[in-house]
C-alpha positions in Angstrom: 27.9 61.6 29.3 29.2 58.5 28.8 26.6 55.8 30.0 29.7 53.2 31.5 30.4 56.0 33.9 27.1 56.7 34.5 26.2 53.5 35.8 29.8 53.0 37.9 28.8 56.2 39.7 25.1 54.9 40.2 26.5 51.6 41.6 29.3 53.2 43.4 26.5 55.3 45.4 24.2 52.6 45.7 27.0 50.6 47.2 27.9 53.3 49.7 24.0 53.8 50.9 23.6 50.0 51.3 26.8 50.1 53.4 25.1 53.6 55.4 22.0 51.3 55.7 23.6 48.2 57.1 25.8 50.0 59.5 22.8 51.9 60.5 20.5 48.4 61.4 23.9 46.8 63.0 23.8 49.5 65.4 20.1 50.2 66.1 19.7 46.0 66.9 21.7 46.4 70.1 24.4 43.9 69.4 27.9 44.1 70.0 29.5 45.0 67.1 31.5 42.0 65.9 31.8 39.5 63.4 28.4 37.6 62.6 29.5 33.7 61.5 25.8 32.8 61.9 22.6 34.2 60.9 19.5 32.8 61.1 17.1 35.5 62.2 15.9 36.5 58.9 14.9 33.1 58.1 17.9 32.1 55.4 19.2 29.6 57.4 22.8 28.5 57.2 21.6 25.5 58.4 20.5 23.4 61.9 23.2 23.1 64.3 22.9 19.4 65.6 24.6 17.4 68.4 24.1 14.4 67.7 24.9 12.7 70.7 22.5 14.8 73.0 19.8 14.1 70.1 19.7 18.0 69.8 19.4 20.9 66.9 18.6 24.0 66.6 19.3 27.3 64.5 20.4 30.3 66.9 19.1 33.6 65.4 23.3 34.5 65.2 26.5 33.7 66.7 28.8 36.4 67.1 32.5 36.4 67.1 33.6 39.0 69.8 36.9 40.5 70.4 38.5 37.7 72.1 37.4 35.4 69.5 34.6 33.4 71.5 31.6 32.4 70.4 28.6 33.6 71.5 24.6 32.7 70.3 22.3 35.6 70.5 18.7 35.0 70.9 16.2 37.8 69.5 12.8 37.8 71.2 10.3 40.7 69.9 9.0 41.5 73.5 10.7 43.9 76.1 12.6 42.2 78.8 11.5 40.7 81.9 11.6 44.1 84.9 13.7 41.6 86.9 16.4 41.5 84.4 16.6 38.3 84.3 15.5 35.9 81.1 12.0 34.4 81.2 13.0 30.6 82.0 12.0 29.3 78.6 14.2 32.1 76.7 17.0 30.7 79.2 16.6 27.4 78.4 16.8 27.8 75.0 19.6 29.9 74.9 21.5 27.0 76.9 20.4 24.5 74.0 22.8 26.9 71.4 25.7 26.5 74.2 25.6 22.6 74.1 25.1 22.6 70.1 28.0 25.3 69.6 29.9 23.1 71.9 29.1 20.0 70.2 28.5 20.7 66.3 31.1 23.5 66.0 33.9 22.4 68.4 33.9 25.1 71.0 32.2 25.9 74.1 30.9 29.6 74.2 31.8 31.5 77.6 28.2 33.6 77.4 25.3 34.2 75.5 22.9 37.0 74.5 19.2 37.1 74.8 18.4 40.7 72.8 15.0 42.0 73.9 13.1 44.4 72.3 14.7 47.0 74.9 18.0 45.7 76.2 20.0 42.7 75.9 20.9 40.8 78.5 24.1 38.1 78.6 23.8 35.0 80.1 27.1 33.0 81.7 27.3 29.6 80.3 27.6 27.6 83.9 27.5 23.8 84.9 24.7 24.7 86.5 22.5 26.3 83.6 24.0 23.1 81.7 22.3 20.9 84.5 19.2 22.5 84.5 18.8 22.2 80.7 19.7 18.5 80.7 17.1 17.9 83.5 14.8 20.1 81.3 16.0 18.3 78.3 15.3 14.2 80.1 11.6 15.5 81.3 10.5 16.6 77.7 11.8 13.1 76.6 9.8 11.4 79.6 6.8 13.0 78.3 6.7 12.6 75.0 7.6 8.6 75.4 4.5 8.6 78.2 2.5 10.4 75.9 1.6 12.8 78.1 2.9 15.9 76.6 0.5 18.5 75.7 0.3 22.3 74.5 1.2 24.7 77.3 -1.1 28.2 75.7 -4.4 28.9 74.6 -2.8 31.4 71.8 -3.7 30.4 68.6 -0.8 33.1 67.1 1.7 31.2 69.4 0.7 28.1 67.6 0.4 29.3 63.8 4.1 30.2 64.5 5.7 26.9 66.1 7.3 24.7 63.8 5.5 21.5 64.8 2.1 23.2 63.6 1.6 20.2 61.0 2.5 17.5 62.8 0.5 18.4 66.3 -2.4 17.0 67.0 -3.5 20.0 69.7 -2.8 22.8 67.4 -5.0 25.7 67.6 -6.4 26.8 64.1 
């Protein structure tokens, strides 16, 4: 048989389980299904997302385009979601960081957000008031850290090998 058509057909099915396969993890990660424009949950950034005003950056895990053509930061977290179905404060927080840097480094201000537990997702209105609370959030970290007086918040040495101010922290646990 002739070895060019050999390996078309090889790729050609290779191609079409790959697409099988990527379909298949789209649907079992409890997205929405619609455009991804940012991914950084497998750790190949596409780059920090940085307001530069607010003195701000982050990298959300994605933002989606959904059928309306909003924007809209999704936040992965491994555990299962809080019984009250509502985030855990910090998750909230930090979701409402990717609204201000959408808003600010990409030109557009996302109506919601998605925080994707391990066993449902839950969306998130972006609201003056989650805006407030972050900026209040946001001026006490700053307080702190110009007082000095800001210091780990766990005894979880897992927590720590994972935070990306590991090298530079001087209460790390090892």
């Amino acid at each position: 048989m002739n070895p060019i058509f050999l390996l078309s057909f090889f790729l050609f099915v290779l191609g079409f389980l790959l697409l099988v396969l990527s379909r298949y993890l789209k649907r079992r990660s409890g997205l929405p299904a619609t455009d991804v424009i940012y991914e950084d949950a497998t750790g190949l950034s596409q780059g920090t997302l940085v307001a530069e005003e607010l003195n701000l950056c982050g990298k959300p895990d994605y933002i989606l385009r959904d059928r309306g053509g909003n924007l809209v930061p999704v936040e992965v977290k491994s555990g299962n979601a809080p019984r009250s179905d509502k985030p855990y404060e910090s998750h909230l927080m930090q979701l409402a960081a990717y609204f201000l840097l959408i808003e600010d480094a990409l030109d557009c201000t996302p109506d919601y957000g998605l925080i994707r537990y391990r066993d449902r997702t839950l969306q998130v209105d972006n609201s003056d008031e989650l805006r407030e609370r972050l900026c209040s959030v946001i001026e006490q970290m700053r307080t702190l850290l110009i007082q000095g007086s800001a210091h780990r918040s766990h005894n979880r040495p897992a927590r720590c090998a994972r935070c990306t101010m590991a090298d530079v922290c001087d209460e790390s646990i090892d």
